[in-house]
C-alpha positions in Angstrom: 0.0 0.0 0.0 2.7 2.3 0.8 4.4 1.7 -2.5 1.4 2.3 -4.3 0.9 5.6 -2.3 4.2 6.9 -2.8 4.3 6.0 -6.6 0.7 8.0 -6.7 1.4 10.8 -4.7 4.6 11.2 -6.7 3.6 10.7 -9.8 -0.1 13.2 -9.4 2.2 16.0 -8.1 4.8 15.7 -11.1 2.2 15.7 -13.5 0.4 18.6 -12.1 3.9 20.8 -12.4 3.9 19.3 -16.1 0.9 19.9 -16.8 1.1 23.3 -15.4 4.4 23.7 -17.6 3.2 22.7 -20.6 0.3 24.7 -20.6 1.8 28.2 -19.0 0.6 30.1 -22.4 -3.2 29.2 -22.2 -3.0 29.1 -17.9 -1.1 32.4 -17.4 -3.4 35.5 -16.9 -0.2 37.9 -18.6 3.2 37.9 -20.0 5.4 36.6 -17.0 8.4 39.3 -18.5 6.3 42.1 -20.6 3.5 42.5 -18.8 4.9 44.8 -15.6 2.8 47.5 -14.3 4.4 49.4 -10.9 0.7 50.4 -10.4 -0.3 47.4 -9.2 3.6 46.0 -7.4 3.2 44.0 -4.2 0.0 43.4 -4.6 -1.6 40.5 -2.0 -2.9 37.6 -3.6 -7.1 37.6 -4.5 -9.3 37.7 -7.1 -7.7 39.3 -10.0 -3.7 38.1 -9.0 -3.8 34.4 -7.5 -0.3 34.6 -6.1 -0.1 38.3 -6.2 2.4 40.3 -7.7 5.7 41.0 -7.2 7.9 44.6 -6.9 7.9 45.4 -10.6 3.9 44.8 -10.6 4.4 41.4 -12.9 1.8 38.3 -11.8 3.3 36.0 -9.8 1.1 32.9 -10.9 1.9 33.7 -14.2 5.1 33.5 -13.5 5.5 30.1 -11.7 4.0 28.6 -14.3 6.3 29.8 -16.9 9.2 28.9 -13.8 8.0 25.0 -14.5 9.2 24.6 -17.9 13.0 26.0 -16.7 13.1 23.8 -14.0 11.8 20.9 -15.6 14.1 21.2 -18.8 16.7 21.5 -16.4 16.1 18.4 -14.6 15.3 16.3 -17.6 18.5 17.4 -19.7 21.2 17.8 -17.0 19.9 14.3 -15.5 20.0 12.9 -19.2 23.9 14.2 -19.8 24.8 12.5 -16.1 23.4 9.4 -17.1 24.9 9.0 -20.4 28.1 10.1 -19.0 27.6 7.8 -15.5 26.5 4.7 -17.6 29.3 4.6 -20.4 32.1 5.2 -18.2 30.6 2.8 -15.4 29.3 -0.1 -18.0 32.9 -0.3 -19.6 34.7 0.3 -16.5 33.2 -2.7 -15.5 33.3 -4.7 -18.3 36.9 -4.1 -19.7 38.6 -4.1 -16.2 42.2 -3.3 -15.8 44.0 0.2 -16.2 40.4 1.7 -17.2 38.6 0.3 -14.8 41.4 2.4 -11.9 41.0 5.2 -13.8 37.5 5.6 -13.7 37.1 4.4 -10.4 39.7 7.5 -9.0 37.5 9.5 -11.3 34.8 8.9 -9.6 36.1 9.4 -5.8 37.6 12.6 -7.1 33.8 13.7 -8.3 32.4 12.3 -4.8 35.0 13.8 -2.9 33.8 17.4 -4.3 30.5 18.3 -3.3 28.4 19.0 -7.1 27.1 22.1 -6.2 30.7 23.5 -5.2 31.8 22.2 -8.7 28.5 23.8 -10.7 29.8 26.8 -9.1 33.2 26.6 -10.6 32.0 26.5 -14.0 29.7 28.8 -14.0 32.1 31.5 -12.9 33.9 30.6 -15.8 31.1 30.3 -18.4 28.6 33.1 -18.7 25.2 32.4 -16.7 22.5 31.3 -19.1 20.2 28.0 -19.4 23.2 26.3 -21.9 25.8 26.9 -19.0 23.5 25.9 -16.8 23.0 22.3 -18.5 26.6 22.0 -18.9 27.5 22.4 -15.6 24.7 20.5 -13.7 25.3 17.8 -16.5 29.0 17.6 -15.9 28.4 17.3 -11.9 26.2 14.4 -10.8 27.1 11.3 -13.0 28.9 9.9 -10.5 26.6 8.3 -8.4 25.3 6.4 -12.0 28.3 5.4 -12.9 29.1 3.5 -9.2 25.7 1.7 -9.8 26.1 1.3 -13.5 29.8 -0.3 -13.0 28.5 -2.8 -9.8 26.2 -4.1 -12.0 28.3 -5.0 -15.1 30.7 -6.7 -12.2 27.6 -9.3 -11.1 26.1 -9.4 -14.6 29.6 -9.9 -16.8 29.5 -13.3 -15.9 25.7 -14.3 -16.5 25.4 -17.4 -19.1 24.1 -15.0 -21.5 26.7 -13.0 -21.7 29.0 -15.8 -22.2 26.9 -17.3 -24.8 27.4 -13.9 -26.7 30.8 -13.7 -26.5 30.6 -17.1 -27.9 28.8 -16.2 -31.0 31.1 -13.2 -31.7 29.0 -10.3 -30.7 31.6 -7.4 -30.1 32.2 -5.8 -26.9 29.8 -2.2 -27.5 27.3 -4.6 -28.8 27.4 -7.1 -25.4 27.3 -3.4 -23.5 24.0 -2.2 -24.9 21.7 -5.5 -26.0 23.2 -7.6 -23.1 24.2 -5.7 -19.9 22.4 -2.7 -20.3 18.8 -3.7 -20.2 19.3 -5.7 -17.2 20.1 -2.9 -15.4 17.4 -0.3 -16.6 15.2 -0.3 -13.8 17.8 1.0 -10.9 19.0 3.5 -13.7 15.3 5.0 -14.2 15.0 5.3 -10.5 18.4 7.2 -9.5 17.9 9.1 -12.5 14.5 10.1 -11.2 16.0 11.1 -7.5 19.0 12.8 -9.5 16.2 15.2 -11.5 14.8 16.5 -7.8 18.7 17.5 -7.1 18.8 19.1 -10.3 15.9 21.6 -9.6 17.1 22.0 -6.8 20.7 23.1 -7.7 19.2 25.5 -10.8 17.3 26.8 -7.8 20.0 27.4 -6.2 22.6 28.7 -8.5 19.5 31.0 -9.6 19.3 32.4 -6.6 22.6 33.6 -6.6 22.6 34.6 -9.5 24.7 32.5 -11.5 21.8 30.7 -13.5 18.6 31.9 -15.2 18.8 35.7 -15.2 16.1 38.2 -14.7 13.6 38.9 -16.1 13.2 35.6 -17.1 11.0 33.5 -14.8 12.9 31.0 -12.9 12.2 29.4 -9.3 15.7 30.4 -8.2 15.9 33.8 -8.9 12.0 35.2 -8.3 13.5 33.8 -4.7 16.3 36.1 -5.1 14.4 39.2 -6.2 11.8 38.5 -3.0 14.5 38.5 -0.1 13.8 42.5 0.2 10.1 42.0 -0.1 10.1 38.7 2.6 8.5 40.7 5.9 6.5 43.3 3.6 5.2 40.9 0.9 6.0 37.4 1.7 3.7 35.7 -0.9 6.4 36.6 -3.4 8.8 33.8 -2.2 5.9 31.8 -0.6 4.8 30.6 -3.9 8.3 30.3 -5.9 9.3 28.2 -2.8 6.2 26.0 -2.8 6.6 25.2 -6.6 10.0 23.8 -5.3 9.1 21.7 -3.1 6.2 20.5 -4.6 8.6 19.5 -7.9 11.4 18.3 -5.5 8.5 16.3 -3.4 7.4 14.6 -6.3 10.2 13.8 -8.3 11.5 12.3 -4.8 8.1 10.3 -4.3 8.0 8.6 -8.0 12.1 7.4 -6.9 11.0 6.2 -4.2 7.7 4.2 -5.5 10.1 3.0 -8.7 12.5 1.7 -6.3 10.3 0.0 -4.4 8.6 -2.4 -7.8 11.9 -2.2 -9.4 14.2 -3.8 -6.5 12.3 -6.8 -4.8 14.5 -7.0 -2.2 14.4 -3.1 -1.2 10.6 -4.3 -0.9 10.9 -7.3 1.1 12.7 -5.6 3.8 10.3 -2.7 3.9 7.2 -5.6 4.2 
């Protein structure tokens, strides 16, 4: 029951921000940049601004929803560079052994050893802040936790019958790599690359707020909760809402992991029951 909660809960509170994402032109009252009018800044939230507004006089619902899209193409394509990078250096790491197989595994501690948001911040001092540095650098920061996972299970699986049987009929190594070992090891894959999207919005969130990702006066999570620190006593619904869709993103994305972990690894179940 709790599996199938968590895999619900998760799952109805991504699709929501989805949803929401997808359909910010036709949802949004205004023009989350253009549309600023100082006549109506700081206004509270009711009937004709949801979330309110914020200093510039720009609606803050509006805004959030246009927020979605950034943070979800951040997620989705810095989680997709980790895993390609994670799963080709971990799958051949494990497979070929030997001098690779050390220097990947040093790689690895190295990138463990540095925490990812310390080393997003190192690259985007040096590349201009923008959502292509922002991809590059969140893509370039997490792939070591796939690439442990990736590499552990080419170690137990390298030696399946199946395997052997390929080698036999002269499959080459790439092809054993993707119609042999990687299959076999989709399902943890899809689940740390699930987790590894809610640490993604949450490091463009962060980075944002600093001001070393998506700029003003472009709508992003991160920085409307940089704009609102002045505003947090006077008019708190400014970061009350950008926060919310945070967590609410974060929440589910950590939800649907957690549900897909549970289906996809029956022993992670059994000790749970």
């Amino acid at each position: 029951m709790k599996i199938r909660a968590n895999l619900l809960i998760g799952g109805f509170l991504l699709a929501t921000v989805v949803i929401a994402g997808t359909l910010a032109p036709w949802l949004a009252h205004t023009d989350p940049v253009m549309d600023a009018d100082l006549l109506y800044a700081e206004e509270p939230p009711g009937a004709a601004f949801w979330f309110g507004t914020d200093a510039q006089g720009r609606d803050i619902y509006s805004r959030v929803l246009y927020g979605a899209r950034i943070s979800l193409t951040v997620g989705i394509i810095s989680q997709l560079i980790n895993t390609v990078i994670g799963v080709c250096l971990g799958v051949s790491a494990g497979y070929w052994g030997g001098w690779w197989d050390d220097f990947v595994s040093g790689l690895t501690n190295m990138m463990l050893a540095i925490p990812s948001l310390i080393f997003a911040l190192a690259i985007m001092a040096i590349l201009n802040p923008g959502l292509t540095s922002l991809l590059i650098a969140l893509g370039l920061t997490n792939w070591s936790f796939t690439c442990r996972l990736a590499r552990a299970s080419t170690l137990s699986l390298k030696s399946q019958g199946y395997v052997q049987a390929a080698k036999v009929l002269g499959y080459s190594d790439v092809r054993i790599m993707l119609t042999q070992l990687l299959p076999n090891m989709l399902g943890p894959i899809i689940v740390i690359g699930t987790l590894g999207m809610g640490g993604a919005v949450l490091a463009e969130a962060a980075l944002s707020f600093l001001g070393l990702g998506i700029r003003p006066p472009f709508p992003s999570w991160g920085s409307m909760l940089s704009d609102a620190r002045d505003q947090i006593t006077t008019a708190p619904w400014i970061s009350i809402f950008p926060g919310l869709a945070i967590f609410v993103t974060v929440l589910g994305l950590n939800l649907l992991g957690d549900g897909l972990r549970d289906i996809l690894d029956p022993q992670s179940r059994s000790r749970r029951a």
